[in-house]
VOPAGU-2260 file (C-alpha; in pm, 1 decimal, decimal comma):
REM VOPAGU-2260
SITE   aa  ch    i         X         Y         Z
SITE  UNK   A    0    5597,1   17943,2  -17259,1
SITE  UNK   A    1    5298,7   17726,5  -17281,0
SITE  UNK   A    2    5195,8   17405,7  -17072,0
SITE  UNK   A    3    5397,6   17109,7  -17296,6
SITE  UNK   A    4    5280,5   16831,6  -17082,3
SITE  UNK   A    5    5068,6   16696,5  -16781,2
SITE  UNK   A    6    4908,0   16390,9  -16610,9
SITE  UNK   A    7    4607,0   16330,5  -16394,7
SITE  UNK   A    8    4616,3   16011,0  -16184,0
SITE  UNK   A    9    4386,2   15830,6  -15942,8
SITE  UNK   A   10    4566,3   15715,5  -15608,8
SITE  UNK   A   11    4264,4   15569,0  -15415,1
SITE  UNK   A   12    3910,4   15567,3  -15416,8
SITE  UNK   A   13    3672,1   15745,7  -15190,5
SITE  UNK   A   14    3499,1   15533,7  -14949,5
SITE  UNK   A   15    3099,2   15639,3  -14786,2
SITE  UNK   A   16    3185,9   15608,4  -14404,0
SITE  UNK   A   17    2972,8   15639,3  -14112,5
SITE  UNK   A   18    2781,6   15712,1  -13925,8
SITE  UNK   A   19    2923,9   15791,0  -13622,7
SITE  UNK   A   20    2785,0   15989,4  -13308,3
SITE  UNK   A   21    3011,4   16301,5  -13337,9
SITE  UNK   A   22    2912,2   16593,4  -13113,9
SITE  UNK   A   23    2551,6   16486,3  -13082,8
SITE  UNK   A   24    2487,4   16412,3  -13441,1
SITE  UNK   A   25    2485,0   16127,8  -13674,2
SITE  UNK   A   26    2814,4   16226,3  -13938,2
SITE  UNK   A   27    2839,0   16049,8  -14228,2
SITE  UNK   A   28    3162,7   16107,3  -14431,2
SITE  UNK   A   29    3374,1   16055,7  -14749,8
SITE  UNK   A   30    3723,4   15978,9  -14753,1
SITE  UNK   A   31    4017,7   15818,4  -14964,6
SITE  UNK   A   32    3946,6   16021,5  -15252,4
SITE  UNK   A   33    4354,6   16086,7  -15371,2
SITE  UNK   A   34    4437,7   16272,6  -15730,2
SITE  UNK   A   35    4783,2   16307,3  -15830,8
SITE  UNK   A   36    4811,8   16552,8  -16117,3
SITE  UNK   A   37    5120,6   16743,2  -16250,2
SITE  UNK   A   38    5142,7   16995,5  -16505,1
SITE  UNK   A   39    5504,2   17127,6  -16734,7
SITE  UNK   A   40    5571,9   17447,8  -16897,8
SITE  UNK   A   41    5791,6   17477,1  -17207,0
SITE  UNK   A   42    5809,7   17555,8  -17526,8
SITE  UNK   A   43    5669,0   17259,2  -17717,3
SITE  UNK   A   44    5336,7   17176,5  -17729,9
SITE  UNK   A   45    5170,3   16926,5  -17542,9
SITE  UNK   A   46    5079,5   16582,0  -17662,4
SITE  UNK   A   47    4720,0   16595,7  -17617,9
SITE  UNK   A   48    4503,7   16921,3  -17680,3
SITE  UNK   A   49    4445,8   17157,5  -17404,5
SITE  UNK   A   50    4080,1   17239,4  -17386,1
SITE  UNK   A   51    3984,1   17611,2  -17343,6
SITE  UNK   A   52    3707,2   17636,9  -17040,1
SITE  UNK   A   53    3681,7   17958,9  -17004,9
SITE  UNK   A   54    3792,2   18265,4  -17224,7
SITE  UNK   A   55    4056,2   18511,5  -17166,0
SITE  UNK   A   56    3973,0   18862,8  -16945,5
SITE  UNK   A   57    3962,8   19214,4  -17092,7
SITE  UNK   A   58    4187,2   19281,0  -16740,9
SITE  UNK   A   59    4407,8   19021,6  -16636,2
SITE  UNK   A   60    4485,7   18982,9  -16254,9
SITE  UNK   A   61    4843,4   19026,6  -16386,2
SITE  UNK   A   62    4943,4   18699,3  -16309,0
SITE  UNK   A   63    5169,6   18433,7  -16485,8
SITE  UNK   A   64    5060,3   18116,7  -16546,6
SITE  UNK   A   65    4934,1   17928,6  -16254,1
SITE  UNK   A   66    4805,0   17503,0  -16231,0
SITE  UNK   A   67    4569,2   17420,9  -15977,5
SITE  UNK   A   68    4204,3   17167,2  -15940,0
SITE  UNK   A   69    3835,5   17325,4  -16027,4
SITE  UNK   A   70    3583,1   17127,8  -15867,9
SITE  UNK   A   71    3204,9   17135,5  -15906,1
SITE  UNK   A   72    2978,5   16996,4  -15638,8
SITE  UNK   A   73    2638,9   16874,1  -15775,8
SITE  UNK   A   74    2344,0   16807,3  -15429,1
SITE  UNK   A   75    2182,3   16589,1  -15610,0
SITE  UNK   A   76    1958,8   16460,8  -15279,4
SITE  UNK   A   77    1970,2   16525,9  -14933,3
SITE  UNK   A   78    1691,3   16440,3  -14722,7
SITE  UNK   A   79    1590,8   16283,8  -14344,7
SITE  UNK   A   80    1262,9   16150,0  -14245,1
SITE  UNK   A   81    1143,2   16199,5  -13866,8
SITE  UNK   A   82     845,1   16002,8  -13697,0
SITE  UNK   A   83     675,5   16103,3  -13392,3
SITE  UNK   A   84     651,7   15914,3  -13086,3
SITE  UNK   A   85     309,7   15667,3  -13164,3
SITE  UNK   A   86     422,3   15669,7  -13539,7
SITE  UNK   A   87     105,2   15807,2  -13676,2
SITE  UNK   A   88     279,3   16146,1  -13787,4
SITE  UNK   A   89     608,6   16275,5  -13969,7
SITE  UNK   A   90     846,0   16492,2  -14076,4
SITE  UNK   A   91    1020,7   16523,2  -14374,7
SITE  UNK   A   92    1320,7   16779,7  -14430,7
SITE  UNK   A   93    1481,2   16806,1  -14803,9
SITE  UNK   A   94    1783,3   16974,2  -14865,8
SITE  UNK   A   95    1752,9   17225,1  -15179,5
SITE  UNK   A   96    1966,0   17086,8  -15491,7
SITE  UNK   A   97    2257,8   17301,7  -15634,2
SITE  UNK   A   98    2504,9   17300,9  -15867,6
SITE  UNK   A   99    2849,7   17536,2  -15777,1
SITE  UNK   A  100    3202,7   17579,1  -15784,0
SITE  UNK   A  101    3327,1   17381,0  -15483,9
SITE  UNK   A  102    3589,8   17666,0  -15295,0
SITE  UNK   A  103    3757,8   17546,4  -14989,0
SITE  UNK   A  104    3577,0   17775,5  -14757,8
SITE  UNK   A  105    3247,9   17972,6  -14784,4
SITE  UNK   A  106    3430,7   18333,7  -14885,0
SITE  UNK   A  107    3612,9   18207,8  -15171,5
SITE  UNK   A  108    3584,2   18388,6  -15534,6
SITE  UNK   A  109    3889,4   18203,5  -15735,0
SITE  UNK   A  110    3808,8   17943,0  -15932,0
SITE  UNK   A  111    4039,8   17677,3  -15810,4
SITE  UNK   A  112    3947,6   17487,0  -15525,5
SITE  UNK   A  113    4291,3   17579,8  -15277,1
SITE  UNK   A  114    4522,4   17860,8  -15362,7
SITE  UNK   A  115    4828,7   17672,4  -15108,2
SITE  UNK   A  116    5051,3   17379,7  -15196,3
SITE  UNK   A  117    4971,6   17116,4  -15246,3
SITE  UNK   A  118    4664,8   17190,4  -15454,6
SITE  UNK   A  119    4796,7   17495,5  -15643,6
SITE  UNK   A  120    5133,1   17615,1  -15766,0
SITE  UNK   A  121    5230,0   17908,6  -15961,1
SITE  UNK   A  122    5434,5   17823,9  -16279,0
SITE  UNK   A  123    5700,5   18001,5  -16486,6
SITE  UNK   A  124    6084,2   17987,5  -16585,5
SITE  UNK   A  125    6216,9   17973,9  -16250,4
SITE  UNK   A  126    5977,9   17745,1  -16107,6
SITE  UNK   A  127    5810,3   17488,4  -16493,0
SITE  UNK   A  128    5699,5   17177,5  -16313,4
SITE  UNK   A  129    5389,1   17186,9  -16083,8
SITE  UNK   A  130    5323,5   16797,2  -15867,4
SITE  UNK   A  131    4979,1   16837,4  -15734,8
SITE  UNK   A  132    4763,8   16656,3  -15444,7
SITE  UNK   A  133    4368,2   16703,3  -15473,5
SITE  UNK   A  134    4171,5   16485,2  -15123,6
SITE  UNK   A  135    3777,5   16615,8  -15063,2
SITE  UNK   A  136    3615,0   16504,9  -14750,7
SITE  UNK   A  137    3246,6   16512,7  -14836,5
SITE  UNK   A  138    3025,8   16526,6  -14490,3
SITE  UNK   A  139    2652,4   16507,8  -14388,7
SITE  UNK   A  140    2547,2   16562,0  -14013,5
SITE  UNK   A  141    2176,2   16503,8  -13909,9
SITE  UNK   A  142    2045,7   16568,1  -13547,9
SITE  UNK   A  143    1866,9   16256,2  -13372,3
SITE  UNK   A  144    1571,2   16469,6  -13295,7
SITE  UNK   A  145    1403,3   16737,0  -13468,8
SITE  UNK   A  146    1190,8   16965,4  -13317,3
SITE  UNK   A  147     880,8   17047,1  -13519,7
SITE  UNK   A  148     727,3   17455,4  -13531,8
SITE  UNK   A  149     451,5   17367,8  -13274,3
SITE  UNK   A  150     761,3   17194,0  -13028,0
SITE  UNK   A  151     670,4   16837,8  -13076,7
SITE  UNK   A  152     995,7   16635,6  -13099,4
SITE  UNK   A  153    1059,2   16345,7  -13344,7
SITE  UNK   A  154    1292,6   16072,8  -13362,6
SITE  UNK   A  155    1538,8   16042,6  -13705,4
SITE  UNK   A  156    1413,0   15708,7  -13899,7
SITE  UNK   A  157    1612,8   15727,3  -14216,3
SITE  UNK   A  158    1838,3   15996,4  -14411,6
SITE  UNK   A  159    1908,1   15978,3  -14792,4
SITE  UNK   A  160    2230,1   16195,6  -14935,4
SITE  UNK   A  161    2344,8   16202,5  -15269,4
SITE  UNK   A  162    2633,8   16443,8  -15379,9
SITE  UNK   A  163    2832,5   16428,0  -15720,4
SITE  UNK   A  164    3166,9   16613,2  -15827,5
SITE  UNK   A  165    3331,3   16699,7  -16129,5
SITE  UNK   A  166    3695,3   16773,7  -16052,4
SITE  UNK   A  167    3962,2   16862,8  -16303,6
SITE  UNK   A  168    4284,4   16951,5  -16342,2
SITE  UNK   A  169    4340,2   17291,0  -16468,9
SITE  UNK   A  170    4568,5   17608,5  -16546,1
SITE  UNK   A  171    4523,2   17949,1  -16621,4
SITE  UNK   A  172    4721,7   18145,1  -16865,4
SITE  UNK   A  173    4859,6   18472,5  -16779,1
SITE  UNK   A  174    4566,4   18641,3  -16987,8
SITE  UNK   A  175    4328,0   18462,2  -16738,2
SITE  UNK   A  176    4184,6   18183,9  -16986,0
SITE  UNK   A  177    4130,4   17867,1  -16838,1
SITE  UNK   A  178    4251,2   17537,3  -16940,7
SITE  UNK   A  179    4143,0   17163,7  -16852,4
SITE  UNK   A  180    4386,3   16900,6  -16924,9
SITE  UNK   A  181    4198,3   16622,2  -16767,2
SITE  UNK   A  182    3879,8   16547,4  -16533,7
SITE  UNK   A  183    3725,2   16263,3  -16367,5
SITE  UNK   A  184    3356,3   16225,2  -16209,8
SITE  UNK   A  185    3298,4   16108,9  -15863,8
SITE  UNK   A  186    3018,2   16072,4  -15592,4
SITE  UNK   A  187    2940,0   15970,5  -15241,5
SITE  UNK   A  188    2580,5   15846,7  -15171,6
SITE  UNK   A  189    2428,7   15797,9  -14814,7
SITE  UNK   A  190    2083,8   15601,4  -14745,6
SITE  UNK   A  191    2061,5   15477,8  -14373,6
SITE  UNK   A  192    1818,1   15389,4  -14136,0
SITE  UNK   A  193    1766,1   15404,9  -13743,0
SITE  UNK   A  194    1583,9   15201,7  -13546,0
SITE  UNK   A  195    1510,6   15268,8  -13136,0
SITE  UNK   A  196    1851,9   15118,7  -12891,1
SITE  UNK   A  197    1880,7   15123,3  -12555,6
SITE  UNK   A  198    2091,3   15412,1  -12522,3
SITE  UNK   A  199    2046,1   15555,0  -12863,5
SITE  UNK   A  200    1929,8   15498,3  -13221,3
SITE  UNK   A  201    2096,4   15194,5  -13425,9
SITE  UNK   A  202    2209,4   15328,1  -13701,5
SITE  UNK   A  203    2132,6   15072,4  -14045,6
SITE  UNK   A  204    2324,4   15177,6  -14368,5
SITE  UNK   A  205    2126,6   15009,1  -14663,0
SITE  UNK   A  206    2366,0   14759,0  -14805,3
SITE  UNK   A  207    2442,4   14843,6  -15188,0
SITE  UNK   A  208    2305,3   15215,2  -15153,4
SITE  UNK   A  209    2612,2   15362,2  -14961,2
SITE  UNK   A  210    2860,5   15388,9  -15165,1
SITE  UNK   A  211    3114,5   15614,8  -15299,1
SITE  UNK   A  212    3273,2   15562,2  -15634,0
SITE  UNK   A  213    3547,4   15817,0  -15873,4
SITE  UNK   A  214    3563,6   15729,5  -16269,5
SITE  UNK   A  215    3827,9   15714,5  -16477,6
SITE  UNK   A  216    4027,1   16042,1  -16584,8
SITE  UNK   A  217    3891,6   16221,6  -16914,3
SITE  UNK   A  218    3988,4   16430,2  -17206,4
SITE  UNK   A  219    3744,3   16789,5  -17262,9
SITE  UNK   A  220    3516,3   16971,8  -17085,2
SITE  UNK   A  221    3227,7   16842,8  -16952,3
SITE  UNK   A  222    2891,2   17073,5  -16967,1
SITE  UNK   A  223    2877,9   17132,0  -16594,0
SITE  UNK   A  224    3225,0   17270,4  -16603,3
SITE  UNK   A  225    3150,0   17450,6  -16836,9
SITE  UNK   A  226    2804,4   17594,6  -16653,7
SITE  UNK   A  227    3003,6   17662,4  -16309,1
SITE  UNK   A  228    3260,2   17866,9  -16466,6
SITE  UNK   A  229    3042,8   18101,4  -16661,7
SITE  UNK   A  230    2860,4   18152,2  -16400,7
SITE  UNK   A  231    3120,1   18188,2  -16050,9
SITE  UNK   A  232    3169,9   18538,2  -16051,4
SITE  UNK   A  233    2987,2   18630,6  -15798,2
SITE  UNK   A  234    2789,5   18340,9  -15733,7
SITE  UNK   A  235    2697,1   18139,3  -15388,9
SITE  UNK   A  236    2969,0   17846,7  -15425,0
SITE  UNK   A  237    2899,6   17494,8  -15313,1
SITE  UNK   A  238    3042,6   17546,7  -14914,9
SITE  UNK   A  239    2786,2   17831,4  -14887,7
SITE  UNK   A  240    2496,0   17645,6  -14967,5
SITE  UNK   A  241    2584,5   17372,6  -14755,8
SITE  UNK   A  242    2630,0   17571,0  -14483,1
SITE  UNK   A  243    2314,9   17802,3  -14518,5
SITE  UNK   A  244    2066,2   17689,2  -14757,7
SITE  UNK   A  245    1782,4   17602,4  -14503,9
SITE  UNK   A  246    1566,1   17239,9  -14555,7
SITE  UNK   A  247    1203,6   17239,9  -14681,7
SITE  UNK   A  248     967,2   17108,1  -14439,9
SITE  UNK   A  249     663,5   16893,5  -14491,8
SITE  UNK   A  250     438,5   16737,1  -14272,9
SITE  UNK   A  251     335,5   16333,3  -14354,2
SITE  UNK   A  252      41,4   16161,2  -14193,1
SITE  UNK   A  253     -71,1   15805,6  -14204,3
SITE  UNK   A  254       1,3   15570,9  -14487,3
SITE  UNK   A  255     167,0   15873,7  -14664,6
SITE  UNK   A  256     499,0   15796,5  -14415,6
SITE  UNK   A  257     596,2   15494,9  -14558,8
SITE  UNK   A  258     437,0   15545,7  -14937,0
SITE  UNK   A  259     738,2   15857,9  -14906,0
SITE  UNK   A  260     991,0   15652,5  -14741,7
SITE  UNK   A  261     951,1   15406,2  -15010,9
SITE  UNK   A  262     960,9   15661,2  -15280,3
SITE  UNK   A  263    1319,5   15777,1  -15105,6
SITE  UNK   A  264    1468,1   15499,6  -15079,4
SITE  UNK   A  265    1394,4   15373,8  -15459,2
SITE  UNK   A  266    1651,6   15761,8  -15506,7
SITE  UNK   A  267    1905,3   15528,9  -15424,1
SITE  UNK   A  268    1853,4   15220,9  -15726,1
């Protein structure tokens, strides 16, 4: 049997939400990102080429064939700007950039983004027809005060996020090659400031530079794909460096606060 035919379908855009006070923190997150995608087995070939993303194993899992998403996450930016009380002094944390396999959780070392329903199905005789559901719920958290190594304590003025996703729809034979049928690009982007309240900071999003946007389904494999697989065998995937990779920190002074502000903010154009 071979895969004779599939489909890959946008539902709904993603939408850049936020931010909202949650637990203490300013959360910014994507959602309405919906993918429909379904996948056949048979005996005919398909009407469009299957592209070959990765080759077959010299030991197979021993599985048959299975149809599921891949999903690379690309931190493009991710960055917050803190001014101490007078204004005369800052602080500037930047997120490192990556590029990974996006797994579900932090532990994950299959390829496919969910191994349960309805992201995943196995496929064979019994069971030809996988209907798939891919939804991703980007999210960025920043505290409203950062406290500096010498314990001085400054307020949150502006935050800057940019991440970008390729996510296809994919299956893998039972010899363990891997094939895309179709892909699409999509991406959420963040810039906000906050100015002083009464009770707490006002939160600003920059009008035109939040946004969140997926393109239209493709044929192939794109390069990154193409990267992330080669290289996910033992590899830190995209939930692990979110979680762990810690911010650089550098100290601004002076007219060098808003010459870097401005220089953040142009990210977004």
């Amino acid at each position: 049997m071979q895969v004779s035919n599939f489909n890959l379908v946008l539902k709904s855009q993603p939408r850049a939400e936020g931010p909202e006070l949650i637990k203490g923190g300013w959360t910014f997150q994507c959602l309405g990102l919906e993918l429909g995608g379904s996948v056949l087995l048979g005996e005919t070939p398909p009407p469009h080429t299957l592209t070959l993303a990765k080759e077959a194993s010299r030991s197979p899992v021993g599985m048959g064939w299975r149809a599921g998403w891949i999903q690379v996450s690309v931190q493009e930016w991710y960055w917050a700007l803190y001014r101490s009380p007078g204004g005369k002094a800052a602080w500037k944390l930047t997120g490192p950039g990556y590029e990974a396999v996006d797994n579900a959780d932090r532990e994950a070392t299959d390829i496919f983004f969910k191994l349960d329903a309805p992201f995943y199905q196995l496929l064979g005789k019994s069971s030809p027809i996988a209907n798939l559901v891919f939804w991703d719920y980007p999210i960025a958290a920043f505290e409203p005060i950062f406290v500096d190594p010498a314990g001085g304590r400054s307020t949150l003025e502006s935050i800057g996020v940019r991440l970008s996703f390729v996510c296809a729809l994919a299956a893998r034979d039972p010899d363990d090659a891997v094939y895309v049928m179709k892909w699409v690009p999509w991406y959420v982007q963040w810039l906000c400031d906050f100015k002083p309240g009464a009770a707490e900071l006002v939160p600003r999003p920059v009008a035109g530079k939040t946004k969140a946007v997926c393109g239209k389904e493709r044929f192939g494999v794109p390069d990154i794909l193409k990267r992330a697989l080669a290289s996910s065998w033992g590899s830190k995937n995209a939930n692990y460096h979110a979680t762990f990779d810690t911010p650089a920190l550098r100290e601004l002074r002076g007219s060098q606060i808003d010459a870097e502000l401005a220089r953040l903010h142009a990210l977004a154009d």
